[in-house]
SEKOLLO-823649 format. One record per residue (C-alpha): y, x, z; residue number from 1; residue in one letter. Coordinates in nm, 2 decimals, padded with zeros to 4 digits. Layout:
REM SEKOLLO-823649
Y  X  Z  NUM  a
...
REM end
This chain:
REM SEKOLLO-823649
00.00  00.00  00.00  1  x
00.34  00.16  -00.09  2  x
00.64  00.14  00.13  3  x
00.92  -00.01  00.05  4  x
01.26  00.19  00.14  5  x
01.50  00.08  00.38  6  x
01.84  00.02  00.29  7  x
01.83  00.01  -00.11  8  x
02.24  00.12  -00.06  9  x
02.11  00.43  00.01  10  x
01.91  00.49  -00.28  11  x
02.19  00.38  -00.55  12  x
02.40  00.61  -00.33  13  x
02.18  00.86  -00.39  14  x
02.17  00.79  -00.74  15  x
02.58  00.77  -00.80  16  x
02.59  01.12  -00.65  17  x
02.32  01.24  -00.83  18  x
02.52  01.11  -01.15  19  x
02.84  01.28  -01.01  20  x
02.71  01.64  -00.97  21  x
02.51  01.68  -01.29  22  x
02.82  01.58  -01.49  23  x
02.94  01.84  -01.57  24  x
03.30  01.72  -01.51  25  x
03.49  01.44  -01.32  26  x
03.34  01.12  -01.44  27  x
03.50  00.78  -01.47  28  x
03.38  00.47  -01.27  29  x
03.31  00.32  -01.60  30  x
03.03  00.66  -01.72  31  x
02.91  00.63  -01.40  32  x
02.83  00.28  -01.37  33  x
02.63  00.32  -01.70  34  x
02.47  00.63  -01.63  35  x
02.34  00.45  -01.32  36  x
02.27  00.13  -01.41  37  x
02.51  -00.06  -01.21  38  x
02.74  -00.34  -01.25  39  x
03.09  -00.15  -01.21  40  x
03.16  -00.37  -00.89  41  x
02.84  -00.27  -00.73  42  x
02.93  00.08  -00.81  43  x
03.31  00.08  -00.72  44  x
03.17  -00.04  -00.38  45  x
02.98  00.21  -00.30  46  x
03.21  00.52  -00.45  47  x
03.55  00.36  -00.23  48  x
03.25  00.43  00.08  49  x
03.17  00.78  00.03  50  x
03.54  00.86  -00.09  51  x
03.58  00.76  00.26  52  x
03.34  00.95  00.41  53  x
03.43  01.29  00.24  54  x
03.09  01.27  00.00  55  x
03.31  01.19  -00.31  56  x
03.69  01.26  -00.42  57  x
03.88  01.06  -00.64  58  x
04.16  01.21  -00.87  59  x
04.40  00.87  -00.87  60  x
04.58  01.05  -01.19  61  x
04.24  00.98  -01.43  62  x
04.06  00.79  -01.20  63  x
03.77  01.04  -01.20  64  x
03.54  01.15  -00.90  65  x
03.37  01.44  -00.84  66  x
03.18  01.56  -00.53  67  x
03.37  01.59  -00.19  68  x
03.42  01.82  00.03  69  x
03.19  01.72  00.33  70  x
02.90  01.79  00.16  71  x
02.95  02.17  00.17  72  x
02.90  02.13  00.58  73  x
02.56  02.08  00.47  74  x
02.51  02.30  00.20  75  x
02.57  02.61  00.41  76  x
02.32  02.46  00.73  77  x
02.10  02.44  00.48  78  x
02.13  02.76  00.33  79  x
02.15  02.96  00.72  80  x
01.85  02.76  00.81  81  x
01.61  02.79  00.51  82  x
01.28  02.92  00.61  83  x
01.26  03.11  00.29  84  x
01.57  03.29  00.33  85  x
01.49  03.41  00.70  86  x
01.14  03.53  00.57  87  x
01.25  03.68  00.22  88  x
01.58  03.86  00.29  89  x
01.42  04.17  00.52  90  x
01.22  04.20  00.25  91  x
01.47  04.22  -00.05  92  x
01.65  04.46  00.16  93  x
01.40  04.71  00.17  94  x
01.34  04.62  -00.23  95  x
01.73  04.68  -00.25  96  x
01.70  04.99  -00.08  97  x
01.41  05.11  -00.34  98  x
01.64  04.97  -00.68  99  x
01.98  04.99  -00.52  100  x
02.09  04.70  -00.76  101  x
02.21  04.35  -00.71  102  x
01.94  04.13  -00.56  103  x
01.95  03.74  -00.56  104  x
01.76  03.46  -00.37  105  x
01.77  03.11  -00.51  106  x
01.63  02.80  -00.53  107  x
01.66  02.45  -00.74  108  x
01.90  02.14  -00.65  109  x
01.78  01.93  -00.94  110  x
01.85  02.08  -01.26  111  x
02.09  02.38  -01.11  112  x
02.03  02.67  -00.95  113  x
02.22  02.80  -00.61  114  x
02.28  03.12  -00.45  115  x
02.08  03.18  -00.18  116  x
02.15  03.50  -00.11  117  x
02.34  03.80  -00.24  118  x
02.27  04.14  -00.18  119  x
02.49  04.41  -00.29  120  x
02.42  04.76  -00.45  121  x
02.51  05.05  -00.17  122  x
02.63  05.33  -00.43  123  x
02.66  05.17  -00.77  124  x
02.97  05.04  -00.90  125  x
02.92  04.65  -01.08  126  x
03.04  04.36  -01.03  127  x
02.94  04.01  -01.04  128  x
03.09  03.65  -00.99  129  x
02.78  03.54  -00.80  130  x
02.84  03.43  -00.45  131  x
02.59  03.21  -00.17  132  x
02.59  02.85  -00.25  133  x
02.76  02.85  -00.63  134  x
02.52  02.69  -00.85  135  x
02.49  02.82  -01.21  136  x
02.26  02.66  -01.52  137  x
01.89  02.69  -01.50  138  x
01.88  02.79  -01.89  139  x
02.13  03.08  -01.85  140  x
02.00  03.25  -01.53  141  x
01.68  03.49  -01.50  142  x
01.59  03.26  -01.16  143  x
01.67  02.95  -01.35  144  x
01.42  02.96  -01.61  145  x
01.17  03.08  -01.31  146  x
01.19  02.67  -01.24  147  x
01.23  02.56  -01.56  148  x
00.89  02.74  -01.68  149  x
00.77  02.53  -01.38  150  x
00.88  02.16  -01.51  151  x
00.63  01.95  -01.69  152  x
00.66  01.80  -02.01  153  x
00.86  01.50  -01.88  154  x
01.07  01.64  -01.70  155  x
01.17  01.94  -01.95  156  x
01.28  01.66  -02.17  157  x
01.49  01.49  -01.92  158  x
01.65  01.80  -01.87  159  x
01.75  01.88  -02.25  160  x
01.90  01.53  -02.28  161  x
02.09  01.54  -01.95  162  x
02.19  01.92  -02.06  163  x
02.41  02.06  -02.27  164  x
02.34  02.46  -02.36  165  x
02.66  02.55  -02.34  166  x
02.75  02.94  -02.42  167  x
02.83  03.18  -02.20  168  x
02.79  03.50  -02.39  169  x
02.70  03.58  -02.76  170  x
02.37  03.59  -02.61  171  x
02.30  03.25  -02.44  172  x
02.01  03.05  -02.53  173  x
02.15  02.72  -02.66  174  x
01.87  02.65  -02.90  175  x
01.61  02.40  -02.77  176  x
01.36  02.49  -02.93  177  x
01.41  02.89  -02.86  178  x
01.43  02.82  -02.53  179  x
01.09  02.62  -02.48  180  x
00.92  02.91  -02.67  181  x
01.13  03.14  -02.35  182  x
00.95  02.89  -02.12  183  x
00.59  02.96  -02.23  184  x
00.69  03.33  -02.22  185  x
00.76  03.28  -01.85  186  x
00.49  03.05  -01.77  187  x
00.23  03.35  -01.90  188  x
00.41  03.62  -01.74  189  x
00.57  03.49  -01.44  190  x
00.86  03.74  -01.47  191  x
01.19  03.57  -01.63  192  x
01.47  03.77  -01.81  193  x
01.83  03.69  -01.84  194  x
01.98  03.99  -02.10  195  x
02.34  03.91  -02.10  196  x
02.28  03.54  -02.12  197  x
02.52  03.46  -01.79  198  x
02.75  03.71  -01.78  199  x
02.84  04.03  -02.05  200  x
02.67  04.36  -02.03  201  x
02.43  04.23  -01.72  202  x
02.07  04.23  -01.72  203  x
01.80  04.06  -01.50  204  x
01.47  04.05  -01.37  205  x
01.35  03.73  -01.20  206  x
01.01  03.67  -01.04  207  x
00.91  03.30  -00.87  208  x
00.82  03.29  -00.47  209  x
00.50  03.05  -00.52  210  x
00.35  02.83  -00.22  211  x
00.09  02.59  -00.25  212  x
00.36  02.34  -00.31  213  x
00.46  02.51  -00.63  214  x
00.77  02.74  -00.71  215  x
00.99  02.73  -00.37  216  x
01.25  02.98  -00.48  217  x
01.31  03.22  -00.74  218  x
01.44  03.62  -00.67  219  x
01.63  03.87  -00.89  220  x
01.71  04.25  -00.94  221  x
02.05  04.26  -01.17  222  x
02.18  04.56  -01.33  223  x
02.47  04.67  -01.63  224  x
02.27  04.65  -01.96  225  x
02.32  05.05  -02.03  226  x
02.06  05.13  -01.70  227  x
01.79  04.88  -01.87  228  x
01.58  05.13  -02.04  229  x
01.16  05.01  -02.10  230  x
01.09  05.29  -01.79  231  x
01.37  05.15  -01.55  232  x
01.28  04.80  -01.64  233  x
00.87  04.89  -01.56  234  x
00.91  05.00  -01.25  235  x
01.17  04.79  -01.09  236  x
00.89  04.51  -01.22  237  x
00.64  04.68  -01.04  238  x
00.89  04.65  -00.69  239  x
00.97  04.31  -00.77  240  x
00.56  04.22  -00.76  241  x
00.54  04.39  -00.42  242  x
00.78  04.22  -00.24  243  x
00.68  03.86  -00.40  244  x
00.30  03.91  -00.27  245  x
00.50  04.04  00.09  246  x
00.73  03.74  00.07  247  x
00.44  03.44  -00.01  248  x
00.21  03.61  00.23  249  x
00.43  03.56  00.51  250  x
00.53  03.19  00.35  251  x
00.16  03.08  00.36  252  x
00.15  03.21  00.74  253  x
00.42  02.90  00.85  254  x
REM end
């Protein structure tokens, strides 16, 4: 027998802010009412509530909404208090101090990825607009396509049409069909690359953090493009397996 939820308000809540963050850009109550299935008083309704409450913002000048400022309060607990990051940052600090290059933790809100964790090179000089708890694309990161290699069938489709493969560099994947054939790549290989996809001149290695569950977070080892020679890149891969089995060993132990 299934249950049935209590308090449907929450749900289409759940569903307007859903709508709201994966946007892409302040949305109308009009394109949210229809992305939702909602009559626009129903919607409207529950929008003037969690502008209220801080969960949503409204610019009176277009009379669009974006996501509001309380829900940041949250973001951060949730990042101090993830059981992955207090298990897998001791250990990408001693893989940081083998590579001395920039290493990131992340994991999935629905088709995004967010920072983690951040871990800076000790004597190298680069620089990276990454920071804890900015989300970037799934399809331009290394750790992004980690989950997207991860998504069934259904779901990958869902994310193309709710997606646009926008470029970030002359070297972004923004073909569909170039980046499912990156997908079965990853799902072979279980390492994911991102060669100056996100950001110019910077190159990344991304492995998954597997449980039993599935694919609970994603790391990386970043570097400028010059220091990614075929010898470099072999044996910073061979690190990155290390710590993954250290990392999901002490996962399976909680």
């Amino acid at each position: 027998m299934t249950k049935k939820p209590y308090g449907t308000v929450l749900i289409k809540s759940a569903k307007i802010m859903d709508c709201i963050a994966f946007a892409g850009a302040p949305v109308t109550l009009k394109e949210i009412a229809e992305a939702v299935e909602m009559t626009t008083s129903t919607t409207l309704k529950i929008l003037d509530t969690l502008v209220l409450i801080g969960y949503a913002t409204k610019d009176e000048s277009d009379k669009t909404y974006q996501l509001g400022p309380s829900l940041i309060k949250f973001g951060n607990t949730m990042i101090d208090n993830s059981t992955l990051k207090k298990i897998a940052v001791p250990i990408l600090e001693e893989l940081q101090a083998n590579v001395d290059e920039t290493i990131h933790l992340g994991v999935a809100n629905g088709f995004e990825l967010v920072y983690l964790d951040k871990l800076e090179p000790k004597n190298q000089s680069i620089y990276m607009s990454s920071r804890v708890g900015v989300s970037r694309p799934l399809y331009s990161t290394g750790m992004g396509k980690i989950f997207l290699s991860s998504f069934e069938e259904e779901k990958i489709a869902q994310y193309f049409e709710m997606t646009e493969l926008e470029a970030y560099t002359d070297k972004t994947i923004t073909n569909q069909e170039a980046l499912r054939e990156e997908i079965e790549r990853i799902k072979a290989t279980a390492i994911a690359y991102d060669d100056e996809e996100m950001e110019k001149d910077c190159y990344c290695i991304a492995m998954p953090i597997e449980s039993e569950t599935g694919i609970d977070g994603s790391f990386s080892v970043s570097m400028p493009k010059f220091r990614a020679d075929d010898a470099t890149i072999a044996e910073i891969i061979s690190t990155m397996q290390q710590a993954k089995i250290e990392i999901e060993s002490q996962l399976c132990e909680k």
